[in-house]
SEDREN-988728 format. One record per residue: residue number from 1; residue in three letters; y, x, z of N, C-alpha, C in turn. Coordinates in steps of 0.1 Angstrom, whole numbers, always signed. Atoms other than C-alpha are relative to their C-alpha. Last residue first. Layout:
N
SITE    nr   rest    n_yy    n_xx    n_zz   ca_yy   ca_xx   ca_zz    c_yy    c_xx    c_zz
SITE   NUM    Ala       Y       X       Z       Y       X       Z       Y       X       Z
...
***
This chain:
266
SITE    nr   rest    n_yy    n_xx    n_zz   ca_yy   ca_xx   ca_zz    c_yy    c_xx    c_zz
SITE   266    Unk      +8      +2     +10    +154    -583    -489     -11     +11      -4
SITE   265    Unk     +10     +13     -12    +172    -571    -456     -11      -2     -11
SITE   264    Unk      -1      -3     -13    +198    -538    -470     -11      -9      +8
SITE   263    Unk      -3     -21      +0    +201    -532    -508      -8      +0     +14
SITE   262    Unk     +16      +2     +11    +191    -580    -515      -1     +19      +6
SITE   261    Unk     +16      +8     -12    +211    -586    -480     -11      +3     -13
SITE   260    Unk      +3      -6     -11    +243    -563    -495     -18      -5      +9
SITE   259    Unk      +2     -13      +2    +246    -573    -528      -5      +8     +12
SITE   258    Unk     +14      +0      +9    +242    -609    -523      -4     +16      +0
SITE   257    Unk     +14     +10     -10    +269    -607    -497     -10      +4      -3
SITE   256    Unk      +5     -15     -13    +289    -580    -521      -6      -8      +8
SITE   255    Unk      +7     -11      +8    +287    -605    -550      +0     +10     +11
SITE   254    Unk      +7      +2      +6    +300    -636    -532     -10     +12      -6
SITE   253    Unk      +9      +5      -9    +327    -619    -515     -14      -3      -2
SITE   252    Unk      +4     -12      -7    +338    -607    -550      -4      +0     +15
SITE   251    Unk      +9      -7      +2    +334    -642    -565      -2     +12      +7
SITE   250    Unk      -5      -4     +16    +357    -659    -540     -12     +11      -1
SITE   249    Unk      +5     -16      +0    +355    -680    -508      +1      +4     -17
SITE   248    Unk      +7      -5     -16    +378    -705    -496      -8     +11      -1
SITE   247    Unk      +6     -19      -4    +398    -697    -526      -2      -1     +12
SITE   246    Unk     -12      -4     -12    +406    -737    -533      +1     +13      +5
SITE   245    Unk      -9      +8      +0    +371    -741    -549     +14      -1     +11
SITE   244    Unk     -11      -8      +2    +349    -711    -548     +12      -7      -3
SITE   243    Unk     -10      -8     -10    +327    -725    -528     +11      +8      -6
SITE   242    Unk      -6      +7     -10    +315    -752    -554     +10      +4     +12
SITE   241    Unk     -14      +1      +6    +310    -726    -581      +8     -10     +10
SITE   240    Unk     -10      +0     -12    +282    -711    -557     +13      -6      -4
SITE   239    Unk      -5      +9      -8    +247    -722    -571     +12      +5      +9
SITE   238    Unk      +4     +12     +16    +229    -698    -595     +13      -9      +4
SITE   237    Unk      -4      -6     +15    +236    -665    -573      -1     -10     -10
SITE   236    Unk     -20      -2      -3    +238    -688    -539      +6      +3     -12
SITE   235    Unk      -6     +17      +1    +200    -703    -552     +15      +1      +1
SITE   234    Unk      +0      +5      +9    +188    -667    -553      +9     -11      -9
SITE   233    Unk     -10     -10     +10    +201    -655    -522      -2      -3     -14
SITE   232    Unk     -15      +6      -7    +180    -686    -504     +12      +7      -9
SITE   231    Unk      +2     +17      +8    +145    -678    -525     +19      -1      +3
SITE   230    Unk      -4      -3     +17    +154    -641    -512      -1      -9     -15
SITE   229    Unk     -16      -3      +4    +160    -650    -477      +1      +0     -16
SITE   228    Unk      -4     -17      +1    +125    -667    -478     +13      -1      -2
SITE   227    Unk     +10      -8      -7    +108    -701    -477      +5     +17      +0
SITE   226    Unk      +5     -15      +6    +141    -722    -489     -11      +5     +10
SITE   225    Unk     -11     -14      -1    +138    -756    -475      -4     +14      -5
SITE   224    Unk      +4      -9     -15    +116    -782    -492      +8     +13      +1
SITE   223    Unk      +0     -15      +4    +126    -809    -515      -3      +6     +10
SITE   222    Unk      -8     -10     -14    +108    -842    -507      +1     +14      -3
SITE   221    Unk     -11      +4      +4     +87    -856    -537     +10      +4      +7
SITE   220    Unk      -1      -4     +11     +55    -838    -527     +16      -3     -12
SITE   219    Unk      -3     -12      -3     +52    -853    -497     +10     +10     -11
SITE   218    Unk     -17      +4      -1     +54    -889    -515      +6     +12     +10
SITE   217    Unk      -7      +4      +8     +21    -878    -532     +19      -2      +5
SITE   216    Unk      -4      -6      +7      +7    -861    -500      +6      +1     -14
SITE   215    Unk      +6      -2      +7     +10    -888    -479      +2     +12      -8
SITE   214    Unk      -5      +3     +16     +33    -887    -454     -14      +2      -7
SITE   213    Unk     +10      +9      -1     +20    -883    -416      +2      -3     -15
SITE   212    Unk     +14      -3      +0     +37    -847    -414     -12     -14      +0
SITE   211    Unk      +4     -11     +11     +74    -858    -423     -18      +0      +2
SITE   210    Unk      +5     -11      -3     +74    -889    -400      -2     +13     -10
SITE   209    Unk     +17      -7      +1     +85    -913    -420      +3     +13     +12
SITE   208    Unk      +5      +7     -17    +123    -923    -415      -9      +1      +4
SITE   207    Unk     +15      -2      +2    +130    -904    -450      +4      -2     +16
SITE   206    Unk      +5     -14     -10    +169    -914    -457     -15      -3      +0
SITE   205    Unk      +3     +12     -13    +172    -936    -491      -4     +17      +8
SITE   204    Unk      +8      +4      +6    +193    -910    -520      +0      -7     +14
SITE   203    Unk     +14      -4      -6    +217    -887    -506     -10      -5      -4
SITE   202    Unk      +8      +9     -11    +246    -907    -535     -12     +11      +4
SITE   201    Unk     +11      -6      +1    +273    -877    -545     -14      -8      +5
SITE   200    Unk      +7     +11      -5    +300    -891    -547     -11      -3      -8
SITE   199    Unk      +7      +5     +10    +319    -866    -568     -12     -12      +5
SITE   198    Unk      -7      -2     +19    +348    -853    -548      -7      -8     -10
SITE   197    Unk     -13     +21      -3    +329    -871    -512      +5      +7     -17
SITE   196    Unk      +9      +8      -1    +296    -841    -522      +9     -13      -5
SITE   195    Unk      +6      -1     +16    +319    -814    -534      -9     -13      +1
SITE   194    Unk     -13      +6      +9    +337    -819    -499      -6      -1     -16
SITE   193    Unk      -3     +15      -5    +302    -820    -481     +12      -5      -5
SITE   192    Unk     +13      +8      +8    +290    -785    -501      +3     -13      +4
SITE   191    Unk      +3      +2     +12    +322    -770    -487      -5     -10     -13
SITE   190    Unk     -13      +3      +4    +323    -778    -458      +0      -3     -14
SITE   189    Unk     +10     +17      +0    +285    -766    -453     +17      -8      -2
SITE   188    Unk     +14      +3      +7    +297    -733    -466      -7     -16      +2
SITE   187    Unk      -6      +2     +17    +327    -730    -445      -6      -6      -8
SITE   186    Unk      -9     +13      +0    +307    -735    -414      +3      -4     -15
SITE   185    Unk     +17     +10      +0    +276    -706    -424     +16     -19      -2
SITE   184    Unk      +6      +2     +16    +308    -682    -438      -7     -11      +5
SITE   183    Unk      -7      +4     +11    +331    -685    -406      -3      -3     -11
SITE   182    Unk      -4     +12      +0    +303    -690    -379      +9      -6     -12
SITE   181    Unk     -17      +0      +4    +283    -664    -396      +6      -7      +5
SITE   180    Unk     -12      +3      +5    +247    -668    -385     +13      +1      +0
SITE   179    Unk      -3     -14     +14    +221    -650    -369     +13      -3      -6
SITE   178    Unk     -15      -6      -6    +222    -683    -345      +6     +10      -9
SITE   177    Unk      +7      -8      -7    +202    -706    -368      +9      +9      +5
SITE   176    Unk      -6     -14      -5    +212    -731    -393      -9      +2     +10
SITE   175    Unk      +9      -8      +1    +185    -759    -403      +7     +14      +4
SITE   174    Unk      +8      -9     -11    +195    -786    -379      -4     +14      -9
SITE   173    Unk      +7      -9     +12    +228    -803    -401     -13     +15     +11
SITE   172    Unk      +5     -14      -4    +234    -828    -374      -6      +6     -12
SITE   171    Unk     +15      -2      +4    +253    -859    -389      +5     +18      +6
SITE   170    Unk      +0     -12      +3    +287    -875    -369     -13      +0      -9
SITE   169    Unk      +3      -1     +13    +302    -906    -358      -5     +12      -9
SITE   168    Unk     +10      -9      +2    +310    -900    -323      -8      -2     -14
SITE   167    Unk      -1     -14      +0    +344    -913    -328     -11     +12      +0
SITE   166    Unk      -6      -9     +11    +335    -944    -341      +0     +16      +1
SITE   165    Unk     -17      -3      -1    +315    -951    -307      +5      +4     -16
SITE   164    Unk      -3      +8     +13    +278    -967    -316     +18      +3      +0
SITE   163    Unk     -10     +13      -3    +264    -940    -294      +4      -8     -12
SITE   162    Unk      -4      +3      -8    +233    -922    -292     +11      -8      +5
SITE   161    Unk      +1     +17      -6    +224    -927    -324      +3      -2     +13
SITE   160    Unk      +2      +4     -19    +229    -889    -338      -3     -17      +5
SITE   159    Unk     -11      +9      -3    +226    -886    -378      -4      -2     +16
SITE   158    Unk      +7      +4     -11    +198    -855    -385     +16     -12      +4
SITE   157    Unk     -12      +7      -6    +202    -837    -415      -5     -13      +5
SITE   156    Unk     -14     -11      -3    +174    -809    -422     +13      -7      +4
SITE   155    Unk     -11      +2     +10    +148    -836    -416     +11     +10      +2
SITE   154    Unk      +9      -3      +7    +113    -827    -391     +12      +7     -12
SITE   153    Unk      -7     -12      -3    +137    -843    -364      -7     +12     -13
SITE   152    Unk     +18      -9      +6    +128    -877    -381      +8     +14      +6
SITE   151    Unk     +12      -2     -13    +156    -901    -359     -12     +11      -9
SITE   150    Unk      -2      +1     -14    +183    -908    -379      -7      +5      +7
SITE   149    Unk      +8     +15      -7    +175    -896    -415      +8      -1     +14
SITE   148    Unk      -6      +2      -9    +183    -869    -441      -8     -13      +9
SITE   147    Unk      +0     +16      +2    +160    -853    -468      +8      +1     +17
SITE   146    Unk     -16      +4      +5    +159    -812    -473      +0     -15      +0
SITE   145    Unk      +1      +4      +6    +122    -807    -454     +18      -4      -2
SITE   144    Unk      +4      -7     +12    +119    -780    -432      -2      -8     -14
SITE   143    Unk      -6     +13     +11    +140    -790    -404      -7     +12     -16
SITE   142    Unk      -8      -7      +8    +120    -770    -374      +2     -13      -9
SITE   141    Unk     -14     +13      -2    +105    -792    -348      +9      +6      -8
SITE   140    Unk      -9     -10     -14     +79    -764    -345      +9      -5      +1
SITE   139    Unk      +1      +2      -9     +52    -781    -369      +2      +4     +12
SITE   138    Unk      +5     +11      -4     +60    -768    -403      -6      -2     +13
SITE   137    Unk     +16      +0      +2     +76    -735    -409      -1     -17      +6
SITE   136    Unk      -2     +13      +9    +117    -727    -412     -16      -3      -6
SITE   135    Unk      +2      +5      -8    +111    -700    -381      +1     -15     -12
SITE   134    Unk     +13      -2     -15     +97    -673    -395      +5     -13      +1
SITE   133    Unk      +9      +6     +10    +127    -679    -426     -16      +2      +3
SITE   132    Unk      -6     +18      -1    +155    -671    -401     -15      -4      -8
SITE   131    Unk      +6      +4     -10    +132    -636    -396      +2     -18      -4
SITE   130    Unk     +17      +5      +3    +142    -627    -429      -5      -3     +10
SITE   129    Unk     +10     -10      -4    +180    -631    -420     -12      +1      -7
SITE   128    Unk      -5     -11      +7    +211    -651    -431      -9     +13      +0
SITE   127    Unk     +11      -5      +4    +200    -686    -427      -1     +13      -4
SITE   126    Unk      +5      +9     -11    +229    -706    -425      -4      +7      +6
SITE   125    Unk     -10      -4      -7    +247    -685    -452      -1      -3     +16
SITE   124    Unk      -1     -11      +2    +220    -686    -476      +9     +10      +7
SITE   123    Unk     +10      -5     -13    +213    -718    -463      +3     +16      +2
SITE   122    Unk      -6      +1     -13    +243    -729    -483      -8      +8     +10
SITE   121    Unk      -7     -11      +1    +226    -720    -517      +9      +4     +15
SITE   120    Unk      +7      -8      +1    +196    -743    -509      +9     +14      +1
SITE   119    Unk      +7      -6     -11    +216    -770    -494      -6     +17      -1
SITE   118    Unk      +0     -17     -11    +237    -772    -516      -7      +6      +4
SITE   117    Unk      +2      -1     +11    +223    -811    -531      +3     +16      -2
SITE   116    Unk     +16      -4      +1    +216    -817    -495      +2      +5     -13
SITE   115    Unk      +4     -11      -7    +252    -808    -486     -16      -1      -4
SITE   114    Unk      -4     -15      +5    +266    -828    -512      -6      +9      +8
SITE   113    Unk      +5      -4     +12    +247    -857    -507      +2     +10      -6
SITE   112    Unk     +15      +2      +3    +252    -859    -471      -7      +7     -10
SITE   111    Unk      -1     -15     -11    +289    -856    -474     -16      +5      -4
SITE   110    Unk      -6      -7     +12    +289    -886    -499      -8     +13      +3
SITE   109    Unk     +15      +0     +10    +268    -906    -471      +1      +9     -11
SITE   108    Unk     +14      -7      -7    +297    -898    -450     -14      +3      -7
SITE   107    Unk      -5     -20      -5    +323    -905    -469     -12      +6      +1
SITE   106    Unk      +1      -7     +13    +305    -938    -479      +1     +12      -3
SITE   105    Unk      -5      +6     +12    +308    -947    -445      -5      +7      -9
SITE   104    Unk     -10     -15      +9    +279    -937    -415      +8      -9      -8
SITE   103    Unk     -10      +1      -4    +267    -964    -391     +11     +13      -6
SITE   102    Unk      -2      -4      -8    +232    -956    -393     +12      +2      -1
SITE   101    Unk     +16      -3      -3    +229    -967    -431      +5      +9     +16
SITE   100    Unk      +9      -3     +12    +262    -984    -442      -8      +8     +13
SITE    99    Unk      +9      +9      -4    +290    -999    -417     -16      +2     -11
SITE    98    Unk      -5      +7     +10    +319    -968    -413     -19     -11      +6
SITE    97    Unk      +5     +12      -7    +325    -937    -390      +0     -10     -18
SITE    96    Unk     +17      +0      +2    +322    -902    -415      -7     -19      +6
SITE    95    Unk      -2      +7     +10    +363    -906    -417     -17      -1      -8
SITE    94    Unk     +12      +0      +4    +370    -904    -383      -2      -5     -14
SITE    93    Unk     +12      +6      +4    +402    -912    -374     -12      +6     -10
SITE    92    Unk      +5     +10      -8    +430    -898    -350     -13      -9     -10
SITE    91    Unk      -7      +7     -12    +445    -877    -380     -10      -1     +10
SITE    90    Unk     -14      +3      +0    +422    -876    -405      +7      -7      +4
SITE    89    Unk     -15      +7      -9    +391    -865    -395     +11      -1      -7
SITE    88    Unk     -13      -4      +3    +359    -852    -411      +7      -6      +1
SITE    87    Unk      -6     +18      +3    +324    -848    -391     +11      +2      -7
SITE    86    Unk     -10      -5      +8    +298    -817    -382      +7     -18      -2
SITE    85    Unk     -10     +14      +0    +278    -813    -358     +12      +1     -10
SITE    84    Unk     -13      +5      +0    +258    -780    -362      +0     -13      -6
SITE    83    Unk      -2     +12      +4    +220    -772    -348     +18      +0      -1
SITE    82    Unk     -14      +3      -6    +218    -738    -338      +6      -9     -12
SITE    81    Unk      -8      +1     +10    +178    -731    -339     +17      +1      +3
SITE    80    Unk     -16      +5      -3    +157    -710    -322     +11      -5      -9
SITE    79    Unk     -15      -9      +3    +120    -707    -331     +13      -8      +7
SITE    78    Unk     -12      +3      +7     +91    -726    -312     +13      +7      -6
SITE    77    Unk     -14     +13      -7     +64    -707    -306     +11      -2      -4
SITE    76    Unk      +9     +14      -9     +35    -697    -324      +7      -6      +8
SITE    75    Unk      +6     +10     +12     +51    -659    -334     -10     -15      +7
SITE    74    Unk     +10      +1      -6     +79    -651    -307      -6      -5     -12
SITE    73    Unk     +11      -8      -6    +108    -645    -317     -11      +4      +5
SITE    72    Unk     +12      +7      +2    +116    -671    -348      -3     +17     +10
SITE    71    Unk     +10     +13      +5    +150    -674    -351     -12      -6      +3
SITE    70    Unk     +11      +0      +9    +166    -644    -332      -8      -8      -3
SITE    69    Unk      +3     +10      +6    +192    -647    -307      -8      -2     -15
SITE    68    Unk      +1      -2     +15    +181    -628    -282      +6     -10      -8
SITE    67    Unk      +4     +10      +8    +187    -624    -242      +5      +6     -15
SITE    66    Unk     -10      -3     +15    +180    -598    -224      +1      -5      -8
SITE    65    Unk     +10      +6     +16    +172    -595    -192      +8      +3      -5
SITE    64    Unk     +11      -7      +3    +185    -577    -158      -5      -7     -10
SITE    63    Unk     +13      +0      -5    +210    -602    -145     -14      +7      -2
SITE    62    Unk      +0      +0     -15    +240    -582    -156      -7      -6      +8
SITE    61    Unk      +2     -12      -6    +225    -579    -189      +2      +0     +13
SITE    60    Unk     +10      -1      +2    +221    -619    -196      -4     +16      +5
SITE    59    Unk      +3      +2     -15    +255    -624    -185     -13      +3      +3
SITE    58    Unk      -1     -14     -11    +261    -596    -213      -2      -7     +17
SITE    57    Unk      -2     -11      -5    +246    -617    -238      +3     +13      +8
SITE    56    Unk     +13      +2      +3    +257    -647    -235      -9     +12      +5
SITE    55    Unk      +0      +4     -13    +292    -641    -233     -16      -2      +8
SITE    54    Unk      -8     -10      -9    +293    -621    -264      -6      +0     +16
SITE    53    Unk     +10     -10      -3    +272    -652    -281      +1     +14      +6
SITE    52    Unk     +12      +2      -3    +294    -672    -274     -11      +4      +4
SITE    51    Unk      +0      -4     -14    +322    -654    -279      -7      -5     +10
SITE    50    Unk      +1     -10      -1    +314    -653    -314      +1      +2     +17
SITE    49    Unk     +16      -6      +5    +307    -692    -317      -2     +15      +8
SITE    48    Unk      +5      +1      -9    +340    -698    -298     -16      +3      -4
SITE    47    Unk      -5     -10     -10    +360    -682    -328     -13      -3     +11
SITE    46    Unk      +2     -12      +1    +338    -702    -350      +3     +10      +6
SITE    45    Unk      +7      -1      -2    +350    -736    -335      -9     +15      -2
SITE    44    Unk      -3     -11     -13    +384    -719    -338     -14      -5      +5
SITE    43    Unk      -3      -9      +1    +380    -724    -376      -3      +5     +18
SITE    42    Unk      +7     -11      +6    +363    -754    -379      +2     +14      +7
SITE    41    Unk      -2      -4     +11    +379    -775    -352      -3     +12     -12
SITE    40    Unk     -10      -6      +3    +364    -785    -323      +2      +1     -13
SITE    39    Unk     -10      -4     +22    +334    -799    -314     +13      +0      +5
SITE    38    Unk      -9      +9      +4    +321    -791    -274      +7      +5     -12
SITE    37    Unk     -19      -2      +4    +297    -763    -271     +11     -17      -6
SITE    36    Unk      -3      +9      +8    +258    -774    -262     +17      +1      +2
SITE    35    Unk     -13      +3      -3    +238    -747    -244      +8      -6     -13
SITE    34    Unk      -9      +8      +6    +202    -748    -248     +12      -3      +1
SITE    33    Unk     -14      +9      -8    +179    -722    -231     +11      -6     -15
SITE    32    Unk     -11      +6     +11    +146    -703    -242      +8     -13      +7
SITE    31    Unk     -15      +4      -8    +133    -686    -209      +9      -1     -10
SITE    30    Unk     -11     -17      -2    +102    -666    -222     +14      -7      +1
SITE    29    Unk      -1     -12     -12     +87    -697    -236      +8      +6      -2
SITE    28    Unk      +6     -14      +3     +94    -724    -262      -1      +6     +15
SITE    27    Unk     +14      +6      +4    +105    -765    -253      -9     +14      +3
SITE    26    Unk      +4      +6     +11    +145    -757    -241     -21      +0      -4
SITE    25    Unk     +14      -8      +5    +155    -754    -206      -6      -7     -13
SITE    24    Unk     +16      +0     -12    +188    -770    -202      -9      +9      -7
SITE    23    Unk      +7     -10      +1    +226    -772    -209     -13      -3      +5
SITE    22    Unk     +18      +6      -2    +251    -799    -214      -5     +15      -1
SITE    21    Unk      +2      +8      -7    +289    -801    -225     -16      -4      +5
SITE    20    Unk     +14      +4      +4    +300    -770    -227      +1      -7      +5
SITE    19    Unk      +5      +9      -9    +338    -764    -229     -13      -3      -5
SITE    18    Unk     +10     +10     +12    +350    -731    -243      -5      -7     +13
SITE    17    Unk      -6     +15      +8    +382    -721    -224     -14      -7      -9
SITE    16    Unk      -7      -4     +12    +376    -685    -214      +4      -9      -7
SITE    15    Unk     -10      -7      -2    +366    -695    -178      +9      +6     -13
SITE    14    Unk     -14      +5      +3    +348    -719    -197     +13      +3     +12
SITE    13    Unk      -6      +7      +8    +325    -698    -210     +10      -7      +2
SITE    12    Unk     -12     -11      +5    +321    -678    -178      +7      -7     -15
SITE    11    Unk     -14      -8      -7    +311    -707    -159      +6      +4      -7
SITE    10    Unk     -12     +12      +6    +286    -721    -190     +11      +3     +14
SITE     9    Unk      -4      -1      +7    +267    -684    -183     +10     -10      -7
SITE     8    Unk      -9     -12      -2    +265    -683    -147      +5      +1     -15
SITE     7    Unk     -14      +6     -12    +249    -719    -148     +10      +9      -5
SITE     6    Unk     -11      +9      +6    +224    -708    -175     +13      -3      +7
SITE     5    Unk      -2      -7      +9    +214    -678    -151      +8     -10     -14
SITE     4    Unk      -8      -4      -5    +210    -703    -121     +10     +13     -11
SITE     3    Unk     -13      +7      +1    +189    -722    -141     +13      +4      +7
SITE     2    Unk     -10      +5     +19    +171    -693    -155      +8      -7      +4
SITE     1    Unk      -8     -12      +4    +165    -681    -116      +6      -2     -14
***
């Protein structure tokens, strides 16, 4: 019945034009599911976000459930994430492909550095709930440590390996969550990955370790994701001169956000 309920839901998607490429039953109970949207371009990737979850949702009513997207519903089982792909193009080429650490360029490693060096203020947009911060805990495949790598899923940026294509050149930023904005959460890591290539920004060596087998000396060196919305809102109010670059976003946005999640969630 779920897989026939996933089915019904990648249909209607791309009767509307979004193309999924993959779907299954994900790790958690209570009939958590994975659908995987083909990249696209910022902007209308976000479009397809919203109608996403639209679509989602009401196939979910007309079979009698009810789906959620809530981070961390269930306590002891795995939260929900919504891992984004991210890459930057010009033209016909990839400009994350290149011959440095898991097949990233310089770009790429830049990107990296700017987004981990963000991270905290960015999440704020990733991460827009108090539940999101249920689910950013240790031992649920959550990315709870800010360090990058290939293969550690543990790592808030996650580089794919499945192919050695240029084109698929990418890093997985895992700590978003669906709650999220598509227009602000995207933007926001945009952002922090252009301020990254602007000032070349070195990520440091990726962490290949296992997070949880580390010693606790070189634990201890590893930033750690915000533990609360109100650590995260914090870091935005110290840390946002980066997004205000080019008027993607502007202080009075900025200030009624904050304003709103410290009056209204905090």
């Amino acid at each position: 019945q779920q897989q026939d309920l996933r089915g019904e839901m990648m249909r209607t998607m791309e009767d509307v034009g979004i193309e999924v490429e993959r779907q299954h039953h994900e790790v958690a109970t209570a009939g958590q599911a994975e659908l995987d949207m083909k990249y696209d371009t910022l902007v209308s990737m976000a479009d397809k976000l919203q109608w996403f979850k639209y679509i989602v949702r009401q196939c979910a009513v007309r079979a009698g459930k009810t789906a959620t997207f809530m981070p961390k519903p269930l306590f002891g089982d795995n939260g929900s994430g919504m891992h984004v792909h991210f890459s930057i193009w010009k033209g016909k080429t990839n400009l994350f492909a290149g011959g440095g650490y898991a097949g990233l360029s310089d770009m790429g490693r830049w990107a990296i550095g700017g987004l981990l060096r963000h991270a905290h203020a960015v999440i704020a947009f990733t991460n827009p709930t108090t539940n999101s911060y249920r689910r950013l805990v240790p031992h649920f495949e959550a990315p709870i440590k800010l360090a990058y790598s290939s293969r550690n899923r543990s790592a808030a940026i996650r580089i794919p390996m499945f192919s050695s294509e240029p084109r698929s050149k990418r890093f997985e930023f895992r700590c978003p969550d669906p709650l999220a904005t598509g227009y602000l959460a995207f933007s926001a890591i945009a952002m922090a990955c252009i301020d990254g290539i602007q000032n070349r920004i070195d990520p440091g060596d990726p962490l290949d370790k296992n997070i949880y087998d580390l010693p606790p000396e070189e634990m201890a060196q590893v930033v750690d994701a915000p533990t609360s919305l109100e650590a995260a809102l914090e870091a935005l109010r110290k840390d946002h001169e980066f997004l205000l670059r080019g008027d993607v976003f502007n202080k009075e946005l900025i200030e009624t956000y904050l304003k709103y999640k410290y009056d209204n969630e905090v």
